[in-house]
mmCIF file of the N, C-alpha and C atoms, coordinates in Angstrom:
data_MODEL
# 
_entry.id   MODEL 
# 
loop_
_atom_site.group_PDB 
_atom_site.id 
_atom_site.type_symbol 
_atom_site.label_atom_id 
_atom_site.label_alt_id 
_atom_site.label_comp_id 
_atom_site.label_asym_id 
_atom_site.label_entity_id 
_atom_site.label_seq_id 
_atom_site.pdbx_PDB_ins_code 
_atom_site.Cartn_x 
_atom_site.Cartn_y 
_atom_site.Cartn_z 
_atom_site.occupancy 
_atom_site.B_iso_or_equiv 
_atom_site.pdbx_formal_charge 
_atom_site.auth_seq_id 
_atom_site.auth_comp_id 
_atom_site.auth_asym_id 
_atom_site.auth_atom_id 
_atom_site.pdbx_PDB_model_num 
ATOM 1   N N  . UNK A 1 1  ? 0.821  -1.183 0.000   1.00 0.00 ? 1  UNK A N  1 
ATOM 2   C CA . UNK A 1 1  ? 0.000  0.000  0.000   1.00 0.00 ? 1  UNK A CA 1 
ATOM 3   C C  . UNK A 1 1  ? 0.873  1.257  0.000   1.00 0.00 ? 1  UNK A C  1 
ATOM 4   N N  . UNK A 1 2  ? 1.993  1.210  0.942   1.00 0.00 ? 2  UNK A N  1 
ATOM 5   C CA . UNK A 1 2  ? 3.057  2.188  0.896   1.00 0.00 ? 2  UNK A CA 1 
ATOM 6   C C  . UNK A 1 2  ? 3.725  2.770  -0.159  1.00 0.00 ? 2  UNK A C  1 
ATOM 7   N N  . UNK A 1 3  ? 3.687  1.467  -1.076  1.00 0.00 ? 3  UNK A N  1 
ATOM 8   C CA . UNK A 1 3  ? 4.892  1.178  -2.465  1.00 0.00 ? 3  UNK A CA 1 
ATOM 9   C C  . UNK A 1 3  ? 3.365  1.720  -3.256  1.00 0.00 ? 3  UNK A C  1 
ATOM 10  N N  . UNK A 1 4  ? 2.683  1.555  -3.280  1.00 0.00 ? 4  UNK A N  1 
ATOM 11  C CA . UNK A 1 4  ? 1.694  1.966  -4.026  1.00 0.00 ? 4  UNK A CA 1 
ATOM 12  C C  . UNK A 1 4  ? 1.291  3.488  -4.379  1.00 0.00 ? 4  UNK A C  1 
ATOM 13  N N  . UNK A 1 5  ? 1.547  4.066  -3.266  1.00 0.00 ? 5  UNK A N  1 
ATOM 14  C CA . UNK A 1 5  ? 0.973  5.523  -3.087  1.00 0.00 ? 5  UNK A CA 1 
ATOM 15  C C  . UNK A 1 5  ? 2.091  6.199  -3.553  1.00 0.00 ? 5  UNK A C  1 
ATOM 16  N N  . UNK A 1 6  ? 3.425  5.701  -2.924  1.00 0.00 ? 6  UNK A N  1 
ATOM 17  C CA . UNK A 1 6  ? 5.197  6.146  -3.923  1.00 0.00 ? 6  UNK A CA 1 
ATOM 18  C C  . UNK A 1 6  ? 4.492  6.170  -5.582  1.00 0.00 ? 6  UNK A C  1 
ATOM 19  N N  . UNK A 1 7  ? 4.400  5.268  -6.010  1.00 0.00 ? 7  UNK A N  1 
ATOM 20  C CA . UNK A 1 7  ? 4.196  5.119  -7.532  1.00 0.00 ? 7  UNK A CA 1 
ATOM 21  C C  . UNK A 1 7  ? 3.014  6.029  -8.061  1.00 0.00 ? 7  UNK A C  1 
ATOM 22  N N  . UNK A 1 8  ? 2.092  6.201  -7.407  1.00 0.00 ? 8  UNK A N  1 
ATOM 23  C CA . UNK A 1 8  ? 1.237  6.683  -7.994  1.00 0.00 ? 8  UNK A CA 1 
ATOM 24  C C  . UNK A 1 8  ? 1.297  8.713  -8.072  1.00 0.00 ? 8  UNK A C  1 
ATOM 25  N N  . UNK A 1 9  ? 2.269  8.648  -6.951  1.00 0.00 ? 9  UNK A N  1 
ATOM 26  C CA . UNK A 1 9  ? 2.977  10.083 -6.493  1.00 0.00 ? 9  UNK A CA 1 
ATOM 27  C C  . UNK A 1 9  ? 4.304  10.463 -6.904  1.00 0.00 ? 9  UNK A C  1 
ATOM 28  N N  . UNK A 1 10 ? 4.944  9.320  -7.907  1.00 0.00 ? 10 UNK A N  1 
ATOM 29  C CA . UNK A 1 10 ? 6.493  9.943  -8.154  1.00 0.00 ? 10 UNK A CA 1 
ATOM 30  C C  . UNK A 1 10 ? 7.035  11.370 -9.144  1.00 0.00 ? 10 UNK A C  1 
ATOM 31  N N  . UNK A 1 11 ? 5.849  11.790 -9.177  1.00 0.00 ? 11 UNK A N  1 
ATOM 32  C CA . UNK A 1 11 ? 6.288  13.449 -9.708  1.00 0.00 ? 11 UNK A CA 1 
ATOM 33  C C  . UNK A 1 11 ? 6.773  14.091 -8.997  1.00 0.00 ? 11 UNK A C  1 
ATOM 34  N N  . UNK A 1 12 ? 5.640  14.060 -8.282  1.00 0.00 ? 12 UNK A N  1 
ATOM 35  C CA . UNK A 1 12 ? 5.863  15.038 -6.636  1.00 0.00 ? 12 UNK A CA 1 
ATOM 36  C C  . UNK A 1 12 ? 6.969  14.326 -5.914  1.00 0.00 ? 12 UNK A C  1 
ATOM 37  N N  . UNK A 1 13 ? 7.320  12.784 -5.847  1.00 0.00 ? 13 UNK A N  1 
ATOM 38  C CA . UNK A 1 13 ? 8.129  12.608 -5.259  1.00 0.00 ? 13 UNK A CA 1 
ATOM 39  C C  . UNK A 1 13 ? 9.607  13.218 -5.501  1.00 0.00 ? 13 UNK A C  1 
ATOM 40  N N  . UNK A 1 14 ? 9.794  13.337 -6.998  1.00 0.00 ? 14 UNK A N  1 
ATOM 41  C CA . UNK A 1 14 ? 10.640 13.727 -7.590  1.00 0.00 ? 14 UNK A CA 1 
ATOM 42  C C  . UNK A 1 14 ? 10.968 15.156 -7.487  1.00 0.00 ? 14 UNK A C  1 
ATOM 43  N N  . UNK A 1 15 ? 10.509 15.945 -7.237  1.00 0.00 ? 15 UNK A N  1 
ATOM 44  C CA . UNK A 1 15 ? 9.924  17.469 -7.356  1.00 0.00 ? 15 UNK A CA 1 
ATOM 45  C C  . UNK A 1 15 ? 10.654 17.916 -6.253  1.00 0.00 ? 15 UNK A C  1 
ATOM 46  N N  . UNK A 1 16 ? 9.861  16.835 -4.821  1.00 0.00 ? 16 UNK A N  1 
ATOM 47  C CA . UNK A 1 16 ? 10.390 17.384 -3.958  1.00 0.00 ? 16 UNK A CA 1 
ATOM 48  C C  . UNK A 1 16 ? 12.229 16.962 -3.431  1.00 0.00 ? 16 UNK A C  1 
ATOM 49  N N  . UNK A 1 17 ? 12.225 15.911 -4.061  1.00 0.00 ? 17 UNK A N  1 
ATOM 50  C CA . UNK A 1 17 ? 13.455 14.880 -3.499  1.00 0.00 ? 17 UNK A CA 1 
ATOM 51  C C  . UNK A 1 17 ? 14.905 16.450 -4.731  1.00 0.00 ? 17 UNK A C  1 
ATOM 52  N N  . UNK A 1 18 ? 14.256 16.274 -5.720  1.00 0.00 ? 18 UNK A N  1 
ATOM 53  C CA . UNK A 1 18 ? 15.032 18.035 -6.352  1.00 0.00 ? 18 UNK A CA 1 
ATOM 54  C C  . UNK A 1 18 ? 15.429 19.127 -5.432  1.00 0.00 ? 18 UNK A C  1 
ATOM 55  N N  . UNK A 1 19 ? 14.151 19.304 -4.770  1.00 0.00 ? 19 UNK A N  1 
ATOM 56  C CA . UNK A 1 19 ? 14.188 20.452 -4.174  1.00 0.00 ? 19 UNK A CA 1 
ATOM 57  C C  . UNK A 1 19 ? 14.429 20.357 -2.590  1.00 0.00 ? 19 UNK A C  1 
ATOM 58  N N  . UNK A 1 20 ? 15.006 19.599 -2.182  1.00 0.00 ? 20 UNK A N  1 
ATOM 59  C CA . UNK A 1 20 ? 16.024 18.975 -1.223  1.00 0.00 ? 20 UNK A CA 1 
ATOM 60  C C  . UNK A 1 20 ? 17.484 19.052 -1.930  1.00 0.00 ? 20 UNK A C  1 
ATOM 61  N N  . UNK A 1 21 ? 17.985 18.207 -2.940  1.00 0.00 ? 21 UNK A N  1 
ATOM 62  C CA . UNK A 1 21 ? 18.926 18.267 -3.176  1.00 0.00 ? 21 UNK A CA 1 
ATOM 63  C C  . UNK A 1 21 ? 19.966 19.948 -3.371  1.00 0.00 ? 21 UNK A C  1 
ATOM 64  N N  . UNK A 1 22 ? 18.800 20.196 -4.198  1.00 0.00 ? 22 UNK A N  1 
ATOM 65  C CA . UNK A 1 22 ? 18.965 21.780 -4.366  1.00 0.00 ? 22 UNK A CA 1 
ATOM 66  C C  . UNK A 1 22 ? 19.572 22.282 -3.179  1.00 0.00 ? 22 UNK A C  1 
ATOM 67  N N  . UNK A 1 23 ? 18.546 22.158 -2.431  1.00 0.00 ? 23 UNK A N  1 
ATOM 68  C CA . UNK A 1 23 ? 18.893 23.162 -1.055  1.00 0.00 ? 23 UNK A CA 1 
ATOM 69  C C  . UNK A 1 23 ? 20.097 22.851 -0.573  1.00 0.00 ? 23 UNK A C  1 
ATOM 70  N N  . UNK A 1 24 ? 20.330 21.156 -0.680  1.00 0.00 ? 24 UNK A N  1 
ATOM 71  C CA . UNK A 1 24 ? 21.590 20.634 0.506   1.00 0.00 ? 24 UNK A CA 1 
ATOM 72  C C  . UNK A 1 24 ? 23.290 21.258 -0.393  1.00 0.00 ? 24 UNK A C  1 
ATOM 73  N N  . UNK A 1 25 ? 22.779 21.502 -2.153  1.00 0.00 ? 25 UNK A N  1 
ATOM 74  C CA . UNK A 1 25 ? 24.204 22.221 -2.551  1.00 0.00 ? 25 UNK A CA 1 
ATOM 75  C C  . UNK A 1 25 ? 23.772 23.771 -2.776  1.00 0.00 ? 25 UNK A C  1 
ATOM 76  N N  . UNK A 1 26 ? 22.793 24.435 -2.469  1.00 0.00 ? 26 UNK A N  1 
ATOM 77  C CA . UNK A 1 26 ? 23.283 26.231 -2.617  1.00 0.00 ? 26 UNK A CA 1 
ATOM 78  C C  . UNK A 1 26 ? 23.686 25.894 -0.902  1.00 0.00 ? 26 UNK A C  1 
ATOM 79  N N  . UNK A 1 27 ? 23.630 25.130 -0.018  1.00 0.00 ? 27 UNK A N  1 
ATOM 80  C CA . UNK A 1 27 ? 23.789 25.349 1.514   1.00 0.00 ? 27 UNK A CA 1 
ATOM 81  C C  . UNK A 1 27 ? 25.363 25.398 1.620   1.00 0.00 ? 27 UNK A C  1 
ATOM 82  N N  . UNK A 1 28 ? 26.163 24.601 0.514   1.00 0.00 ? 28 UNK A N  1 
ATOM 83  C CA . UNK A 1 28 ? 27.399 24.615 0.654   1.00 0.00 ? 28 UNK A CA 1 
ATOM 84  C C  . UNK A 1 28 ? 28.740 25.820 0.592   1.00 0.00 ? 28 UNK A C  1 
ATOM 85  N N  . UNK A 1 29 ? 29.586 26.016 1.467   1.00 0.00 ? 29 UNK A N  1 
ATOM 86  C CA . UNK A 1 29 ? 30.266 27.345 1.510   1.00 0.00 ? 29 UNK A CA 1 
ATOM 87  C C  . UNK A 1 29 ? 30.976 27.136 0.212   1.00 0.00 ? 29 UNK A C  1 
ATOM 88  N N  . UNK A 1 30 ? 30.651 28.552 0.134   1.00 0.00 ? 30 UNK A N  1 
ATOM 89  C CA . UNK A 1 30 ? 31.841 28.933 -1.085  1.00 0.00 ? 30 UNK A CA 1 
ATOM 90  C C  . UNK A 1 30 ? 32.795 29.047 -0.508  1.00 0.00 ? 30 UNK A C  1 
ATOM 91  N N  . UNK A 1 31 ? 33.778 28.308 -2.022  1.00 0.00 ? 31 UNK A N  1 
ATOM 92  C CA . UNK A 1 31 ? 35.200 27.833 -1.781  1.00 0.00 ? 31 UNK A CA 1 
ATOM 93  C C  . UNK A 1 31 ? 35.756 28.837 -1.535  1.00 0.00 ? 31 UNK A C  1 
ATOM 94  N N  . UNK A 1 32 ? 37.264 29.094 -0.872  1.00 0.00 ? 32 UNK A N  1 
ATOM 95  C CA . UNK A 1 32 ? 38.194 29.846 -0.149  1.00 0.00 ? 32 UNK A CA 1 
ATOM 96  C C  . UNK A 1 32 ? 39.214 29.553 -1.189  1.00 0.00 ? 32 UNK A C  1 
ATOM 97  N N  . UNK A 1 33 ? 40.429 30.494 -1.013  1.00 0.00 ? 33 UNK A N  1 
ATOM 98  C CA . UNK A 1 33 ? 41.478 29.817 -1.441  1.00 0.00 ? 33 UNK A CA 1 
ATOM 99  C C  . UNK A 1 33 ? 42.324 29.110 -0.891  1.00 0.00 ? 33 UNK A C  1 
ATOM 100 N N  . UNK A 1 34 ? 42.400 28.729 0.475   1.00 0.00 ? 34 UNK A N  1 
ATOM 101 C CA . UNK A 1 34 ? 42.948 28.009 0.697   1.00 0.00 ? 34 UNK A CA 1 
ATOM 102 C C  . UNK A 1 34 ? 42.409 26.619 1.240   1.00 0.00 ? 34 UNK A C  1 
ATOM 103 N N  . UNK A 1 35 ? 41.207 26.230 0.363   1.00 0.00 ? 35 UNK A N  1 
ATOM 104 C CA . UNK A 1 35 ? 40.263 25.000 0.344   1.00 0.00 ? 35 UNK A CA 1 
ATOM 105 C C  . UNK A 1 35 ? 41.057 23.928 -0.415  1.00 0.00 ? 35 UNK A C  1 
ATOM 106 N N  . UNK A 1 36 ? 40.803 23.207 -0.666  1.00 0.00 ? 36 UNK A N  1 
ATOM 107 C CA . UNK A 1 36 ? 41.279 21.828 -1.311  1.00 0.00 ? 36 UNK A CA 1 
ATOM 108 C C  . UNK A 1 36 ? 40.868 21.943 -2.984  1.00 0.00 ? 36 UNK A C  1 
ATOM 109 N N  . UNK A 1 37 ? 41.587 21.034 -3.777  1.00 0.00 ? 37 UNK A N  1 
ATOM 110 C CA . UNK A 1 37 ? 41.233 21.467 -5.102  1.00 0.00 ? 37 UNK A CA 1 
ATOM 111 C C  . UNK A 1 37 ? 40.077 20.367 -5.142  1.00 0.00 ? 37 UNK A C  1 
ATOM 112 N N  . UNK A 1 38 ? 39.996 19.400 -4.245  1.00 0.00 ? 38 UNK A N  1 
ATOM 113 C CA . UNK A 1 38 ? 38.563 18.674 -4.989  1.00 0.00 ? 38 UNK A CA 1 
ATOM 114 C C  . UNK A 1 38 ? 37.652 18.901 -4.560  1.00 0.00 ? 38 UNK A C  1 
ATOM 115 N N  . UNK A 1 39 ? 37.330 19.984 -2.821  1.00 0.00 ? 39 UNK A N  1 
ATOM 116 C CA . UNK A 1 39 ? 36.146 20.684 -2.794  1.00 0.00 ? 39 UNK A CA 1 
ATOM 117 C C  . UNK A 1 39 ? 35.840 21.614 -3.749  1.00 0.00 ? 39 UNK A C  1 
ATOM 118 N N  . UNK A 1 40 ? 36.696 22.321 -4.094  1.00 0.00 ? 40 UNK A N  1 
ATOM 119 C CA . UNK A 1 40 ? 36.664 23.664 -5.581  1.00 0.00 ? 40 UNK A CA 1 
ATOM 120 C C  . UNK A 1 40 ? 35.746 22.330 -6.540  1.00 0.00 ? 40 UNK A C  1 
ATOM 121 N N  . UNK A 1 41 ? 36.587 21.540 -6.745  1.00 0.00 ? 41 UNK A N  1 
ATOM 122 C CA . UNK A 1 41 ? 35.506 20.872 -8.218  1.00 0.00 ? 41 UNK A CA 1 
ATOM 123 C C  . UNK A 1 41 ? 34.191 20.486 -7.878  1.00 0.00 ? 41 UNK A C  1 
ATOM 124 N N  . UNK A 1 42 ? 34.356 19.264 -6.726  1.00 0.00 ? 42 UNK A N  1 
ATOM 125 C CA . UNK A 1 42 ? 32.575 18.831 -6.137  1.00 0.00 ? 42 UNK A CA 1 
ATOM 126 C C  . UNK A 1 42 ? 31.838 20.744 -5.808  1.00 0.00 ? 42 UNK A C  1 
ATOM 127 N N  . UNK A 1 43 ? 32.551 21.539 -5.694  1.00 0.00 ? 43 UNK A N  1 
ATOM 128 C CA . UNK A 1 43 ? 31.614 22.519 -5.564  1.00 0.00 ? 43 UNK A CA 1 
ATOM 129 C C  . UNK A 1 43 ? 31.163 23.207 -6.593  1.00 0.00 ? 43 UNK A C  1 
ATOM 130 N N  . UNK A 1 44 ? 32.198 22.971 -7.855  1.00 0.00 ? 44 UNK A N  1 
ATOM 131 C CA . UNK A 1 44 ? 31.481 23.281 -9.120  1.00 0.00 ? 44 UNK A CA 1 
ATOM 132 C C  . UNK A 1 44 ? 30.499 22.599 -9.930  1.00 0.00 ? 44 UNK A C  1 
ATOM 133 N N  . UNK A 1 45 ? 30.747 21.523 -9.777  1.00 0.00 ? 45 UNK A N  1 
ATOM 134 C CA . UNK A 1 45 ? 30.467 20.550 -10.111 1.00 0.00 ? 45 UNK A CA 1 
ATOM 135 C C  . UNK A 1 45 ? 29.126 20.314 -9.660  1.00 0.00 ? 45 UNK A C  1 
ATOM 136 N N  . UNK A 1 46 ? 29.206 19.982 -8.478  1.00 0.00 ? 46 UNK A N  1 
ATOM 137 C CA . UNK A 1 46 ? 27.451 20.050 -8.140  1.00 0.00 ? 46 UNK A CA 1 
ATOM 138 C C  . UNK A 1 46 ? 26.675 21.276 -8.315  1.00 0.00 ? 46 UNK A C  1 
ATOM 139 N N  . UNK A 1 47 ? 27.109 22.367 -8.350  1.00 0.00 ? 47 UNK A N  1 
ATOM 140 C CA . UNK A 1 47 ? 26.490 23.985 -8.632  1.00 0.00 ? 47 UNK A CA 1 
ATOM 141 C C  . UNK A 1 47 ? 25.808 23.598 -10.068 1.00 0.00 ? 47 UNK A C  1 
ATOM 142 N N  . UNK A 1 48 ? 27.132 22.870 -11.196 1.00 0.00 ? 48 UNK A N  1 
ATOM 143 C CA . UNK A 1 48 ? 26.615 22.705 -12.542 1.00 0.00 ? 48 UNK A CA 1 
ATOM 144 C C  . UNK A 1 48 ? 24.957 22.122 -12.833 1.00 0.00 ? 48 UNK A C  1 
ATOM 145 N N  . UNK A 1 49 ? 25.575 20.990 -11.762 1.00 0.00 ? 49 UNK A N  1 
ATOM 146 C CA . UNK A 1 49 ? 24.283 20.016 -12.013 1.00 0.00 ? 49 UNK A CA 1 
ATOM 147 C C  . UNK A 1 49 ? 23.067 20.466 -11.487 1.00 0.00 ? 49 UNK A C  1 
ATOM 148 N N  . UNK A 1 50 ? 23.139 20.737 -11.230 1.00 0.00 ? 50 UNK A N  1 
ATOM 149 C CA . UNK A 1 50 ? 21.693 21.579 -9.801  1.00 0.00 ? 50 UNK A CA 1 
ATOM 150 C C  . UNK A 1 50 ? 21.256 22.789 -11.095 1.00 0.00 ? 50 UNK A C  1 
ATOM 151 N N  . UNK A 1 51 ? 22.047 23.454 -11.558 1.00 0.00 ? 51 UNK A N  1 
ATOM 152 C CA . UNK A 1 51 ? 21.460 24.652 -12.587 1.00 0.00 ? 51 UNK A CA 1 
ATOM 153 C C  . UNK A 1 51 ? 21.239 23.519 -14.241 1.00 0.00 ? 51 UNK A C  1 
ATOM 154 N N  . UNK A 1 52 ? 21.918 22.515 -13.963 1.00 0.00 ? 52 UNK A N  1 
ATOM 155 C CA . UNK A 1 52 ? 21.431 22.021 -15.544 1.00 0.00 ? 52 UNK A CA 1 
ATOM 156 C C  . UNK A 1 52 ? 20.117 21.520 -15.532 1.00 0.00 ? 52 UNK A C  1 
ATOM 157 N N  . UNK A 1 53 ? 19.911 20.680 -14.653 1.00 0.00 ? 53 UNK A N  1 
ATOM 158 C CA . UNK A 1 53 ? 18.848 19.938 -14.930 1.00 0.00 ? 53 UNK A CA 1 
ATOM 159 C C  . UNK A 1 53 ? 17.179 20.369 -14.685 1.00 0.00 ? 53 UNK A C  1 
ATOM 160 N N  . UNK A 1 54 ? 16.889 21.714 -14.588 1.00 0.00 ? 54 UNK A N  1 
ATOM 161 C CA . UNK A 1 54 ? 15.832 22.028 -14.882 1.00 0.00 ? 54 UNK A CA 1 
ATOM 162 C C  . UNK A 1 54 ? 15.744 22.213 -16.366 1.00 0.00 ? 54 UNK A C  1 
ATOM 163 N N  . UNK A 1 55 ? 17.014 23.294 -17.045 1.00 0.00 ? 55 UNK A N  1 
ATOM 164 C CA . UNK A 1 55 ? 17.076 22.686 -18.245 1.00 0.00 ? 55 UNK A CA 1 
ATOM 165 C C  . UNK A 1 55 ? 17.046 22.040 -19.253 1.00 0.00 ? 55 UNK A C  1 
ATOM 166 N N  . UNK A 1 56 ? 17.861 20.808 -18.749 1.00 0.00 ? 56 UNK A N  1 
ATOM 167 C CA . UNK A 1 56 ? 17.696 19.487 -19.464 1.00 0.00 ? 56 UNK A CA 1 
ATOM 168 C C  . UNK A 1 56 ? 16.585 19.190 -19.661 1.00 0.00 ? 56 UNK A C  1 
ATOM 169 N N  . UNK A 1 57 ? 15.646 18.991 -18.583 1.00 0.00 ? 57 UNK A N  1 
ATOM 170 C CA . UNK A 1 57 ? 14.614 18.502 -18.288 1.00 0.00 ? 57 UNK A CA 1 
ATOM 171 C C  . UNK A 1 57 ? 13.715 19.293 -19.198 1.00 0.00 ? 57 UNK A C  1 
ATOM 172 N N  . UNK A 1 58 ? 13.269 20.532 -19.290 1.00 0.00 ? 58 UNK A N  1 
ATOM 173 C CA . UNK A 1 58 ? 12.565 21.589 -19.944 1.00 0.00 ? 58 UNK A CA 1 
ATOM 174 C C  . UNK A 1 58 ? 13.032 21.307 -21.612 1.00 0.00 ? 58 UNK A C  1 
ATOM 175 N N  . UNK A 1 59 ? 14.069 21.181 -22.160 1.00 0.00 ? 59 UNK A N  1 
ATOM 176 C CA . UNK A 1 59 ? 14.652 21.049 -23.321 1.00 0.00 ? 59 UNK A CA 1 
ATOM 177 C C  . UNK A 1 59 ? 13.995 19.692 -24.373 1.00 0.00 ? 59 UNK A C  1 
ATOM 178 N N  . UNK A 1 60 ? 14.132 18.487 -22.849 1.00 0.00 ? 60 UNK A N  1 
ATOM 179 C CA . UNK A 1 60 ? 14.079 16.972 -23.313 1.00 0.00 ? 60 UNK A CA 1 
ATOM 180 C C  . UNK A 1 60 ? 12.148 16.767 -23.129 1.00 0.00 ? 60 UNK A C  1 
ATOM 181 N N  . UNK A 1 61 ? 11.395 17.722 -22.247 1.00 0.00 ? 61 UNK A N  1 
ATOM 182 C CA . UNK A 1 61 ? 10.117 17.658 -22.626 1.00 0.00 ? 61 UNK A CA 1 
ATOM 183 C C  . UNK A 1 61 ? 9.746  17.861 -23.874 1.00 0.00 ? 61 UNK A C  1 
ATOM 184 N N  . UNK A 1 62 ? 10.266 18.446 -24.818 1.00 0.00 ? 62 UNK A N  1 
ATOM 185 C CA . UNK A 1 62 ? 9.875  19.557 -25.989 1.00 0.00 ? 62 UNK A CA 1 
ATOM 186 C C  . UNK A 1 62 ? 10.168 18.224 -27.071 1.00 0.00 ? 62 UNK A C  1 
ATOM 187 N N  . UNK A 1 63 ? 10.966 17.254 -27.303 1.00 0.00 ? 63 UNK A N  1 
ATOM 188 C CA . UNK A 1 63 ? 11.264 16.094 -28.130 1.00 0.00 ? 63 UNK A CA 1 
ATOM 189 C C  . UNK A 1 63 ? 10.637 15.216 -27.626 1.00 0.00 ? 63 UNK A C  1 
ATOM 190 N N  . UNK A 1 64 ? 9.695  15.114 -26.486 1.00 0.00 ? 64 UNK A N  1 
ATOM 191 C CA . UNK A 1 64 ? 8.436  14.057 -26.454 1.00 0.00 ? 64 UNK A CA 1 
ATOM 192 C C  . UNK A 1 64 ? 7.274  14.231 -27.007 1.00 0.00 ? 64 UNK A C  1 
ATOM 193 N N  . UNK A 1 65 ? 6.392  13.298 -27.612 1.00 0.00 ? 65 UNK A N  1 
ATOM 194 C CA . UNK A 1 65 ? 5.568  13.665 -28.282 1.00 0.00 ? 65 UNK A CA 1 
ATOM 195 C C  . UNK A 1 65 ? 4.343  13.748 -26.948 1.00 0.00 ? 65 UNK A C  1 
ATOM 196 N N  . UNK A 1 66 ? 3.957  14.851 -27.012 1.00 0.00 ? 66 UNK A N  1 
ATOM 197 C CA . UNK A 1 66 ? 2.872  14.982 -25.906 1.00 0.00 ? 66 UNK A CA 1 
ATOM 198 C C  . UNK A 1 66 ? 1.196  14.187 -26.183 1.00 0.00 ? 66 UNK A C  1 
ATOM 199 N N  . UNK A 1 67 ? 0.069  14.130 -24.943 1.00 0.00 ? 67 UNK A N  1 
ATOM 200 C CA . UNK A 1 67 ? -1.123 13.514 -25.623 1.00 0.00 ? 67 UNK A CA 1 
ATOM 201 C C  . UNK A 1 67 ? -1.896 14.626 -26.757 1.00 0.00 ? 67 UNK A C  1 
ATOM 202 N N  . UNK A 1 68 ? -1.750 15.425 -26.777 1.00 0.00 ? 68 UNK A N  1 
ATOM 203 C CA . UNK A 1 68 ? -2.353 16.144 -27.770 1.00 0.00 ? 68 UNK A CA 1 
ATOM 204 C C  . UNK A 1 68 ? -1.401 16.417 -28.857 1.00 0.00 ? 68 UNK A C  1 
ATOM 205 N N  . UNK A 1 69 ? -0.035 15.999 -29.269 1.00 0.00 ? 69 UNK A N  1 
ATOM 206 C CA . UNK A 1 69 ? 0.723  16.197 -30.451 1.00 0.00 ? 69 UNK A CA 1 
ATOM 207 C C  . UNK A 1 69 ? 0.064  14.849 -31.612 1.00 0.00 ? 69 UNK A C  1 
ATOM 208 N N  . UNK A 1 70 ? -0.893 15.186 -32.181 1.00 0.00 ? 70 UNK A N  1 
ATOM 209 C CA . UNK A 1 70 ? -1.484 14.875 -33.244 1.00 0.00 ? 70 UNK A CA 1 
ATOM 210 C C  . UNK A 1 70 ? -1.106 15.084 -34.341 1.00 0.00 ? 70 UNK A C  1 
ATOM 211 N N  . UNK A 1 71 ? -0.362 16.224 -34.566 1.00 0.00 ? 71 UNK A N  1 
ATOM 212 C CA . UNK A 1 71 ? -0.048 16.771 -35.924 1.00 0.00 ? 71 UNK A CA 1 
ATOM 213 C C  . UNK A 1 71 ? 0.760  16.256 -36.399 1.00 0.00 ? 71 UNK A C  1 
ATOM 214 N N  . UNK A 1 72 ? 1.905  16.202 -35.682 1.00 0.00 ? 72 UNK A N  1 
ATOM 215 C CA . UNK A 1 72 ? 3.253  15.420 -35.769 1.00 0.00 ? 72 UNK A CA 1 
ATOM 216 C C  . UNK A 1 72 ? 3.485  14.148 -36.775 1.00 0.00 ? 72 UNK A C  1 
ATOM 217 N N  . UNK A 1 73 ? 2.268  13.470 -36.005 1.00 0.00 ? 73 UNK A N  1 
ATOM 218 C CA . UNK A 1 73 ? 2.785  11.782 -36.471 1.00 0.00 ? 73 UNK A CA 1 
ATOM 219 C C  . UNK A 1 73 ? 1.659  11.047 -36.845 1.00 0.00 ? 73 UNK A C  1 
# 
C-alpha cells in the first residue's frame, strides 16, 4: 500500500526529493582559497548540475511527443 501511493505520487516525489537536493548544494560554503582542489571541483560541479537539470529537463520535454501532439505523427 506504501509502495503503491510512492508510484502513484512519483512526480511530486521527484519534485520534492530536487528540491532537497537543491537546497543541501546552494547550503554549501563557497570555496576559499585556501580549500582543497577537490572541494573547488565537487563545488562546481554540483552547482553545474543543480542549474542544468531544470534545463535538461525543460529542453528533453519539448522532443516528447505529448497527448495532444497529433499533428506530428
Amino acid at each position: 500500500m506504501f509502495w503503491d501511493y510512492l508510484y502513484e505520487h512519483r512526480a511530486v516525489i521527484a519534485v520534492v526529493a530536487y528540491w532537497i537536493f537543491s537546497n543541501l548544494v546552494e547550503s554549501l560554503d563557497t570555496p576559499q582559497p585556501t580549500d582543497s582542489r577537490r572541494y573547488k571541483y565537487w563545488f562546481t560541479f554540483l552547482h553545474s548540475v543543480v542549474g542544468s537539470l531544470p534545463r535538461i529537463l525543460n529542453t528533453k520535454s519539448k522532443w516528447l511527443p505529448g497527448p495532444d501532439d497529433t499533428k506530428n505523427g
